[in-house]
C-alpha atoms as an extended CHARMM CRD file, in Angstrom:
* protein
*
       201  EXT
         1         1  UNK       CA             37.2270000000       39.6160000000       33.8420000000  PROA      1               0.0000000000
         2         2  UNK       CA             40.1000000000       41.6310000000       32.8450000000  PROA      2               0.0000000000
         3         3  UNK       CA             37.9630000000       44.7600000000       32.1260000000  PROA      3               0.0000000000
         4         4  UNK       CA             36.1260000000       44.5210000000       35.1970000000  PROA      4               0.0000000000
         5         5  UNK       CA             38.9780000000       44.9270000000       36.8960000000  PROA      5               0.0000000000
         6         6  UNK       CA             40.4260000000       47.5420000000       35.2260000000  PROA      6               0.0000000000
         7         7  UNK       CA             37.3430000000       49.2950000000       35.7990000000  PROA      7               0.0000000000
         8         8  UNK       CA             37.2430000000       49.2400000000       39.4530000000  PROA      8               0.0000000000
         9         9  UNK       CA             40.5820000000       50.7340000000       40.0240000000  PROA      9               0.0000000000
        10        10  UNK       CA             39.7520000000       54.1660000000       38.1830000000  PROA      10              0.0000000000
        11        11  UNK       CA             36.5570000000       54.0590000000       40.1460000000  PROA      11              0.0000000000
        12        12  UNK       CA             38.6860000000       52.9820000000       43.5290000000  PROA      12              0.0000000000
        13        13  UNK       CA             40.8510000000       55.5900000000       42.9690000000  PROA      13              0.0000000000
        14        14  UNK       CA             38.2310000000       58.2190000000       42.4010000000  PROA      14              0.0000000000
        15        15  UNK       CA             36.3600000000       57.7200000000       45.3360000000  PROA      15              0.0000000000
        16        16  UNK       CA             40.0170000000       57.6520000000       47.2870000000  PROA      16              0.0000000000
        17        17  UNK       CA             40.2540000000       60.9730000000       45.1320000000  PROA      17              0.0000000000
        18        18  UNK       CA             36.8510000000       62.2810000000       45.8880000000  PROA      18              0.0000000000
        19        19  UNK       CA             36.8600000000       61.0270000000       49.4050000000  PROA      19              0.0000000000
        20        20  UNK       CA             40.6400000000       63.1310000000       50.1930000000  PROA      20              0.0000000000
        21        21  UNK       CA             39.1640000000       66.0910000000       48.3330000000  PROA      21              0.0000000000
        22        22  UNK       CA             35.9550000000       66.1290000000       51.0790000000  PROA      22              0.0000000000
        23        23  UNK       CA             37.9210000000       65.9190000000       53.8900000000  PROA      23              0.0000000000
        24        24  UNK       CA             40.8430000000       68.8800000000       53.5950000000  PROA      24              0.0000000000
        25        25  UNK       CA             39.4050000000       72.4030000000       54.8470000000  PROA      25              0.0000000000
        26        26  UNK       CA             37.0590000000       74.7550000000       52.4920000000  PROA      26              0.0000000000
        27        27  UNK       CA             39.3250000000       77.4350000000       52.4690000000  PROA      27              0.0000000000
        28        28  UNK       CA             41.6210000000       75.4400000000       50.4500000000  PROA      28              0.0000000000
        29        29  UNK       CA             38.7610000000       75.8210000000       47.6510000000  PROA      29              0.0000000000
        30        30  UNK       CA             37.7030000000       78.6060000000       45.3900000000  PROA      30              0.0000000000
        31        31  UNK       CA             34.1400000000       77.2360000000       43.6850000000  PROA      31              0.0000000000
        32        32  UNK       CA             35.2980000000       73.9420000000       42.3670000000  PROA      32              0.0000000000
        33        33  UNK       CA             32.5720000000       72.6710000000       40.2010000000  PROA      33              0.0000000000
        34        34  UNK       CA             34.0140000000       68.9640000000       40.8460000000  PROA      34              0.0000000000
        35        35  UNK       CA             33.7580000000       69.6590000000       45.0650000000  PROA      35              0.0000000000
        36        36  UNK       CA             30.1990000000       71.1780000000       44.6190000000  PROA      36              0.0000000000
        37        37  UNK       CA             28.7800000000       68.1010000000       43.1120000000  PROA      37              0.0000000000
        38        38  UNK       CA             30.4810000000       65.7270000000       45.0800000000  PROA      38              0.0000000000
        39        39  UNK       CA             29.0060000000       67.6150000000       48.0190000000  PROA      39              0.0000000000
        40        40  UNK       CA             25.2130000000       68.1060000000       45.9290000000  PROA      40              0.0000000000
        41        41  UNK       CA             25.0720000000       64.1210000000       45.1590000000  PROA      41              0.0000000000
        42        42  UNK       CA             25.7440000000       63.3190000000       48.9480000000  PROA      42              0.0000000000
        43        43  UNK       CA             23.2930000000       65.9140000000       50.2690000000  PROA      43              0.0000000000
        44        44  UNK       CA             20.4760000000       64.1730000000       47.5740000000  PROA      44              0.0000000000
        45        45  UNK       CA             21.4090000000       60.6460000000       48.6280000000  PROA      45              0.0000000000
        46        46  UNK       CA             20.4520000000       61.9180000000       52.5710000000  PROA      46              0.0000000000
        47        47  UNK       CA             17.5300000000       63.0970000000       51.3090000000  PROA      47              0.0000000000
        48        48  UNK       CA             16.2750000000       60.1080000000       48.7410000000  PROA      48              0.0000000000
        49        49  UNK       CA             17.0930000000       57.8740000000       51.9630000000  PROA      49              0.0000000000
        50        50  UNK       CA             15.5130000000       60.2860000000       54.2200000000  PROA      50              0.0000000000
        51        51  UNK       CA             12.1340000000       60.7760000000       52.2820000000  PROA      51              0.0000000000
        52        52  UNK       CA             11.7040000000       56.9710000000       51.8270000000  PROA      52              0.0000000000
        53        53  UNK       CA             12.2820000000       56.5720000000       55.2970000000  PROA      53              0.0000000000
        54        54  UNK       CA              9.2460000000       59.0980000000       56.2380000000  PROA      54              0.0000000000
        55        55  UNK       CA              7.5160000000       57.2750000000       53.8980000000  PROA      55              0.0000000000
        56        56  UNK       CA              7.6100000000       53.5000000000       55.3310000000  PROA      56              0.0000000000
        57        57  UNK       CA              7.6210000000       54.6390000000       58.5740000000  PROA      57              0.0000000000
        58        58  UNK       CA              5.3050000000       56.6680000000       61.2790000000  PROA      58              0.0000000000
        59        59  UNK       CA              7.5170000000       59.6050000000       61.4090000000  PROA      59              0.0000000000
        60        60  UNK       CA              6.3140000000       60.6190000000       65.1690000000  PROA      60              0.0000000000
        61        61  UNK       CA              8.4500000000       57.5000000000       65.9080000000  PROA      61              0.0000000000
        62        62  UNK       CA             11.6370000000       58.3140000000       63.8380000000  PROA      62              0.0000000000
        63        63  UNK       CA             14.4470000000       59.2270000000       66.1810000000  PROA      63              0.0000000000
        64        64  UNK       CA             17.3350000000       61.0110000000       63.8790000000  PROA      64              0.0000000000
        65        65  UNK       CA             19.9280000000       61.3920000000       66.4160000000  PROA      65              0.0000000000
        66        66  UNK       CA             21.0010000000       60.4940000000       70.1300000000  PROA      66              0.0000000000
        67        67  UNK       CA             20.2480000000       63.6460000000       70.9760000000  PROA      67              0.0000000000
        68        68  UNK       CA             16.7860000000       64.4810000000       69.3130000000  PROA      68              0.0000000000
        69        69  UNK       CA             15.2010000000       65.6600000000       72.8130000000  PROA      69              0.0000000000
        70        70  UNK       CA             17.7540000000       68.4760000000       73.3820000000  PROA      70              0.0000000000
        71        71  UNK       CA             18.0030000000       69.4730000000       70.1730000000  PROA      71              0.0000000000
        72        72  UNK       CA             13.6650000000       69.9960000000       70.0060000000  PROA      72              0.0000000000
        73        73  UNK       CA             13.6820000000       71.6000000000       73.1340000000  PROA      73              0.0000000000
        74        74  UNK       CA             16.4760000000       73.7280000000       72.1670000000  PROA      74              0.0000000000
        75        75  UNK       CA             15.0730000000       74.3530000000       69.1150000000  PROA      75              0.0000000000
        76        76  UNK       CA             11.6170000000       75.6990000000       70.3670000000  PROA      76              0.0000000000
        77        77  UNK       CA             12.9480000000       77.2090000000       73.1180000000  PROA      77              0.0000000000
        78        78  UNK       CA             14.6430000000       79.9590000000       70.0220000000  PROA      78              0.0000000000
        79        79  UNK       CA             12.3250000000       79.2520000000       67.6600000000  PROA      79              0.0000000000
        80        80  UNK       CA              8.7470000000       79.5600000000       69.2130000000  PROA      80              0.0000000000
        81        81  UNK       CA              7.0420000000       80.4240000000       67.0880000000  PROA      81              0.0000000000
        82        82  UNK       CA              8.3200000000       79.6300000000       62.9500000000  PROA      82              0.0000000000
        83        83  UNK       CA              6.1540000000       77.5250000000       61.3680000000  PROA      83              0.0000000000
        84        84  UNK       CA              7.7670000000       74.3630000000       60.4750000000  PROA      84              0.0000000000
        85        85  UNK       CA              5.2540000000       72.7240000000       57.8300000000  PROA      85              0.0000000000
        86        86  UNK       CA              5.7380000000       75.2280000000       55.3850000000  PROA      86              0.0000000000
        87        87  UNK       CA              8.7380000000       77.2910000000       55.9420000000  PROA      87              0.0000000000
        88        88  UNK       CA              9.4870000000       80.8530000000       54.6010000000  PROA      88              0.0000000000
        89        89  UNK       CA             13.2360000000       80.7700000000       53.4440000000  PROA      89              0.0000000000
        90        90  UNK       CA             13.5970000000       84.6890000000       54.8290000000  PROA      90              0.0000000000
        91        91  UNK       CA             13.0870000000       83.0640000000       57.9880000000  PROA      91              0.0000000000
        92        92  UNK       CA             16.0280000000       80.6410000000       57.2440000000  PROA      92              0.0000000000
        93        93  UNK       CA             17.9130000000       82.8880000000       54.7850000000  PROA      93              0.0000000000
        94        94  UNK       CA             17.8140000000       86.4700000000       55.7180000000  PROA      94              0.0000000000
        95        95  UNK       CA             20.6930000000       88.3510000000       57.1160000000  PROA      95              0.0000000000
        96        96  UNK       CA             18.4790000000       89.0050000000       60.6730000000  PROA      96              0.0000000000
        97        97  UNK       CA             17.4720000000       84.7830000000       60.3790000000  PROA      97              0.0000000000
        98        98  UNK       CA             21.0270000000       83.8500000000       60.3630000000  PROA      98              0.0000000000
        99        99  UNK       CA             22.2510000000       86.0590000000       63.1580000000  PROA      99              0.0000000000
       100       100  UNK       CA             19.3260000000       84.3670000000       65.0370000000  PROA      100             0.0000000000
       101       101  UNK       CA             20.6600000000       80.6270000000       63.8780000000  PROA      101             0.0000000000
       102       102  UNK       CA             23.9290000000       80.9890000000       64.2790000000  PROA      102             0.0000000000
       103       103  UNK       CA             24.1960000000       80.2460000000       67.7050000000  PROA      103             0.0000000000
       104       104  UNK       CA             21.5350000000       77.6970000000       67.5350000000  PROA      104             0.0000000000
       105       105  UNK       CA             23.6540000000       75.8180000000       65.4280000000  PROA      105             0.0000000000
       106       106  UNK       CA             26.9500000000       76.8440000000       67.3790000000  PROA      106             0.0000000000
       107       107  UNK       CA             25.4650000000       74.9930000000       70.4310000000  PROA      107             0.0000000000
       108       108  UNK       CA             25.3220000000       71.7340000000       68.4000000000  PROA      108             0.0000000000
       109       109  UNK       CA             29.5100000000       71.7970000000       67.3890000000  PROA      109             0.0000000000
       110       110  UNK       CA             30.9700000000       68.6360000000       68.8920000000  PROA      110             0.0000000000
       111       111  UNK       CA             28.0660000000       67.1450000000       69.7380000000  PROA      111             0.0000000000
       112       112  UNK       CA             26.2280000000       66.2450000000       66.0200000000  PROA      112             0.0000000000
       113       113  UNK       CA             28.9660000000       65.3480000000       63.9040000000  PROA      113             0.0000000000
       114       114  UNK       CA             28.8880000000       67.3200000000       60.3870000000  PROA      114             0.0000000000
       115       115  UNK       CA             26.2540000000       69.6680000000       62.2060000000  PROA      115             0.0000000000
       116       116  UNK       CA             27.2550000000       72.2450000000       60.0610000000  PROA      116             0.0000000000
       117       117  UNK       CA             27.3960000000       69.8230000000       56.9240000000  PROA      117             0.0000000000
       118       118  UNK       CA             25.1260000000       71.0960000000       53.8730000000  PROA      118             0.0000000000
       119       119  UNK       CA             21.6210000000       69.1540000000       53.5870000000  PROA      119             0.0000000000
       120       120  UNK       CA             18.5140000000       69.5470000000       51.5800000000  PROA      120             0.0000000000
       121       121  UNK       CA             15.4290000000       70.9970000000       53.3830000000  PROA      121             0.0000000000
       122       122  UNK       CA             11.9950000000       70.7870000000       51.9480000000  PROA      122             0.0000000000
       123       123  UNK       CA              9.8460000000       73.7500000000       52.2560000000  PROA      123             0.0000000000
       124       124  UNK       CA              6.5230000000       72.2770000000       52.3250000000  PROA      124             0.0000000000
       125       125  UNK       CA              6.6510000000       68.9110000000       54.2260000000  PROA      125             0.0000000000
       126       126  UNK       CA              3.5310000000       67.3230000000       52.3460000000  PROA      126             0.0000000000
       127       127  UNK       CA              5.5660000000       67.6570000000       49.5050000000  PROA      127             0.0000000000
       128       128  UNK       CA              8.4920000000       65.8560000000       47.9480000000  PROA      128             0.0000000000
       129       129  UNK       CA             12.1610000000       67.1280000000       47.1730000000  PROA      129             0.0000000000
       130       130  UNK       CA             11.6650000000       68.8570000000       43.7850000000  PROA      130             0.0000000000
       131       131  UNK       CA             13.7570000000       71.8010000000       42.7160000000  PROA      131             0.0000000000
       132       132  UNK       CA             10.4970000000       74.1950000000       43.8810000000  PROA      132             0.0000000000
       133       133  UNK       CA             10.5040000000       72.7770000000       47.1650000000  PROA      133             0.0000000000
       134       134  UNK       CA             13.9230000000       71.9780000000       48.3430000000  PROA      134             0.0000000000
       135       135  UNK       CA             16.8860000000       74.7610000000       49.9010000000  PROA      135             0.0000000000
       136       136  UNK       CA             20.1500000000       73.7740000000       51.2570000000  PROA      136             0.0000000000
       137       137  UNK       CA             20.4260000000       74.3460000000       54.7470000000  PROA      137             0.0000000000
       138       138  UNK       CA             23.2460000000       73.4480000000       57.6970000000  PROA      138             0.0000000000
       139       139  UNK       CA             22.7980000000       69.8490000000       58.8430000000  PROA      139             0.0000000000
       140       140  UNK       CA             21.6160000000       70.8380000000       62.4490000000  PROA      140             0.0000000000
       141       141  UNK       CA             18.9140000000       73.1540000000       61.2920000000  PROA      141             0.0000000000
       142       142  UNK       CA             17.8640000000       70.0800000000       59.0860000000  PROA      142             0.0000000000
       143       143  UNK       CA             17.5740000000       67.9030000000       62.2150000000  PROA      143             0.0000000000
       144       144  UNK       CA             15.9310000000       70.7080000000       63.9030000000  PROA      144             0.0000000000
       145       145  UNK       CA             13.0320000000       71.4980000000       61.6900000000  PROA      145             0.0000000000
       146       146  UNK       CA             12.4310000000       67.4530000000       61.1250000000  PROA      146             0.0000000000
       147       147  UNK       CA             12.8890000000       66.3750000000       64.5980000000  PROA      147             0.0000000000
       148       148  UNK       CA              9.5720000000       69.4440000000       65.2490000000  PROA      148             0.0000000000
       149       149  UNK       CA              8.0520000000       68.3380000000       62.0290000000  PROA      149             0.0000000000
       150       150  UNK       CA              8.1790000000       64.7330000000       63.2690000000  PROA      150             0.0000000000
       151       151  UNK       CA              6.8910000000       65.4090000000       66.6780000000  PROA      151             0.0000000000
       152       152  UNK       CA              4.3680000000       67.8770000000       65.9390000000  PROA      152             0.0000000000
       153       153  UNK       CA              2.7680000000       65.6180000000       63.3790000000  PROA      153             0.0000000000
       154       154  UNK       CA              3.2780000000       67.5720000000       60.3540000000  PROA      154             0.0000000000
       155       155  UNK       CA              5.7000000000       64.6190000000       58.2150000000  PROA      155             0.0000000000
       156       156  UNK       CA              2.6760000000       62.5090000000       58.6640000000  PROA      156             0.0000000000
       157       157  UNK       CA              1.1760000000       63.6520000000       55.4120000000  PROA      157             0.0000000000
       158       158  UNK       CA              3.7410000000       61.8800000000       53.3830000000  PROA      158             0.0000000000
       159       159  UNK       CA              3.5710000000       59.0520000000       55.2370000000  PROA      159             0.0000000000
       160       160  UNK       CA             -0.0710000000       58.7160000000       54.8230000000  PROA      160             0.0000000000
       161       161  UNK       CA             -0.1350000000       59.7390000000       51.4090000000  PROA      161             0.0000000000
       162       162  UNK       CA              2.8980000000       56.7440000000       50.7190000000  PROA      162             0.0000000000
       163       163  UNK       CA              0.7080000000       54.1620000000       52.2430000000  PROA      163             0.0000000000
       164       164  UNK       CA             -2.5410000000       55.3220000000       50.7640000000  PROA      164             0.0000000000
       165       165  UNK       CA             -0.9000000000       54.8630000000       47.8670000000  PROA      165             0.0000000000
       166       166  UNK       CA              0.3270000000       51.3990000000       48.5330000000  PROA      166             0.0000000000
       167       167  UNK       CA             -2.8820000000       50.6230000000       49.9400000000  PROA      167             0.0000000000
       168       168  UNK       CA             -4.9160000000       51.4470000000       46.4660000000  PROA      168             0.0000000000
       169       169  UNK       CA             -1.7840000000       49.0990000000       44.4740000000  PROA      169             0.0000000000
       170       170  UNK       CA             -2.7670000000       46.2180000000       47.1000000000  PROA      170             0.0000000000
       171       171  UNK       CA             -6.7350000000       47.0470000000       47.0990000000  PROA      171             0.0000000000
       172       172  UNK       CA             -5.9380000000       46.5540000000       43.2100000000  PROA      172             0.0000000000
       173       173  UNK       CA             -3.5210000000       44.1840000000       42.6310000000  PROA      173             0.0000000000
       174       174  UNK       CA             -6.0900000000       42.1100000000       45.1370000000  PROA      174             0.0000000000
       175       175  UNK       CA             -9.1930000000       42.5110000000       42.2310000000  PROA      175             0.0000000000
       176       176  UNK       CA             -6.4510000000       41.5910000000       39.8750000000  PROA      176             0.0000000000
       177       177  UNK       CA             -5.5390000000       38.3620000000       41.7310000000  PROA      177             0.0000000000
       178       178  UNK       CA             -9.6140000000       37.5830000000       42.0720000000  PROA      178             0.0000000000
       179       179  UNK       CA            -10.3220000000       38.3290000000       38.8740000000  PROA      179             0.0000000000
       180       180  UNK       CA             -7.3290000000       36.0330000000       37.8820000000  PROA      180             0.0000000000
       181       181  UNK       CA             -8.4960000000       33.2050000000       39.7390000000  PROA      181             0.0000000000
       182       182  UNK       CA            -12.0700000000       33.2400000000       38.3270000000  PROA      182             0.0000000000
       183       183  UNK       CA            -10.8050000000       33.5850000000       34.8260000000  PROA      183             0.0000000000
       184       184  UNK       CA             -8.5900000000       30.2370000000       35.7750000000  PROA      184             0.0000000000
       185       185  UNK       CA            -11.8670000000       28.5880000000       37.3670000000  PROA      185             0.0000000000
       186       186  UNK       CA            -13.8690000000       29.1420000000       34.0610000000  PROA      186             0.0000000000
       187       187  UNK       CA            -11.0790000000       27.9530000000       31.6730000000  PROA      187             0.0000000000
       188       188  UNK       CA            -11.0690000000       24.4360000000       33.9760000000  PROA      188             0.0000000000
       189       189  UNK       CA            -14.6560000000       24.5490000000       33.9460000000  PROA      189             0.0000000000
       190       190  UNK       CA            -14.6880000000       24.8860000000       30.1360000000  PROA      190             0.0000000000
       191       191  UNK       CA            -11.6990000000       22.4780000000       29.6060000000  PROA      191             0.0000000000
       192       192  UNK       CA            -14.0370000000       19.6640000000       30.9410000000  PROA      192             0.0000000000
       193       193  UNK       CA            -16.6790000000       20.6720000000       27.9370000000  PROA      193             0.0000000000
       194       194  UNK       CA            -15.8310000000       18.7440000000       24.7180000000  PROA      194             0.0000000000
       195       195  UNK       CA            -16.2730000000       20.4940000000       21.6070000000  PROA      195             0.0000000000
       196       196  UNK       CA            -19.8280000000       19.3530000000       20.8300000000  PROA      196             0.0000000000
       197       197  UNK       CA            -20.8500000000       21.0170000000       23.9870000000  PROA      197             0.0000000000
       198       198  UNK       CA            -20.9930000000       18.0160000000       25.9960000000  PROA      198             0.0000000000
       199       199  UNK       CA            -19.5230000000       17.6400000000       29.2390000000  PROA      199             0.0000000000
       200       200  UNK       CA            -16.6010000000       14.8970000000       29.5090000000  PROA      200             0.0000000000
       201       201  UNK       CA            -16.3310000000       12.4830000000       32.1960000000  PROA      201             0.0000000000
């Protein structure tokens, strides 16, 4: 019990630690490897939970935020036209794209907290987060793309590939159970068979 113990307190303490170091202002940091991965394992953890929940659930019935209507309209009101379901980083990235985003995302201060927090984006929204696939992008442009991706239909391949999936594991875990039970049925049906072929009574 005594080591447990003393092994929550250096873990207490370094979430108190890591938990301080998150909230004091970025300029206050050069490129501290320590702050970077604090901030890279909290933007995975979003998106783990954020893929399995496109996964279980019809995503043209996920609402993100309280504010997922203005944020769509605003959203395709200045962005027309970019195709969401695979996205061209230039279009995210480039000098000219973030001149354009900027005051997208400026409209969205006070009103989504973190909107300017880092996140994980995937570019191809049939696909998973892999390495390939994934770019770090502003919070609000995150809810942005998925809310249209959502709404437009486009996150329903993973959710349909997800529960394909889990339908083949139940359409085979069903033979399994079938095949199970008629493998029990003929070892009771053989139990009552004596061993000079005879059938007991």
């Amino acid at each position: 019990m005594e080591a447990t113990s003393g092994r929550e307190e250096p873990v207490a303490e370094e979430l108190v630690s890591v938990a301080h170091a998150l909230s004091l202002p970025a300029e206050s940091y050069g490129n501290d490897p320590d702050i970077e991965m604090a901030w890279a394992m909290r933007a995975m953890q979003h998106a783990e939970v954020y893929y399995k929940l496109i996964s279980s659930v019809d995503p043209q019935f996920l609402k993100l935020t309280k504010v997922d209507d203005q944020i769509y309209s605003e959203f395709r009101k200045d962005f027309e036209k970019l195709r969401i379901d695979v996205l061209d980083p230039e279009e995210l990235k480039s000098v000219s794209a973030k001149e354009k985003w900027r005051p997208f995302c400026l409209k969205f201060d006070g009103v989504i907290e973190d909107f300017n927090y880092g996140t994980l984006l995937r570019l191809d929204c049939s696909q998973g987060y892999t390495e390939e696939n994934t770019i770090f992008a502003p919070r609000i442009q995150f809810f942005a793309i998925e809310i249209a991706r959502n709404r437009e239909g486009h996150n329903k391949a993973v959710y349909n590939s997800v529960q394909d999936k889990e339908g083949e594991k139940g359409a085979n875990r069903g033979a399994e159970e079938k095949n199970n039970k008629e493998g029990e049925k003929e070892k009771e049906t053989n139990k009552g068979i004596n061993k000079s072929g005879e059938t007991s009574m």
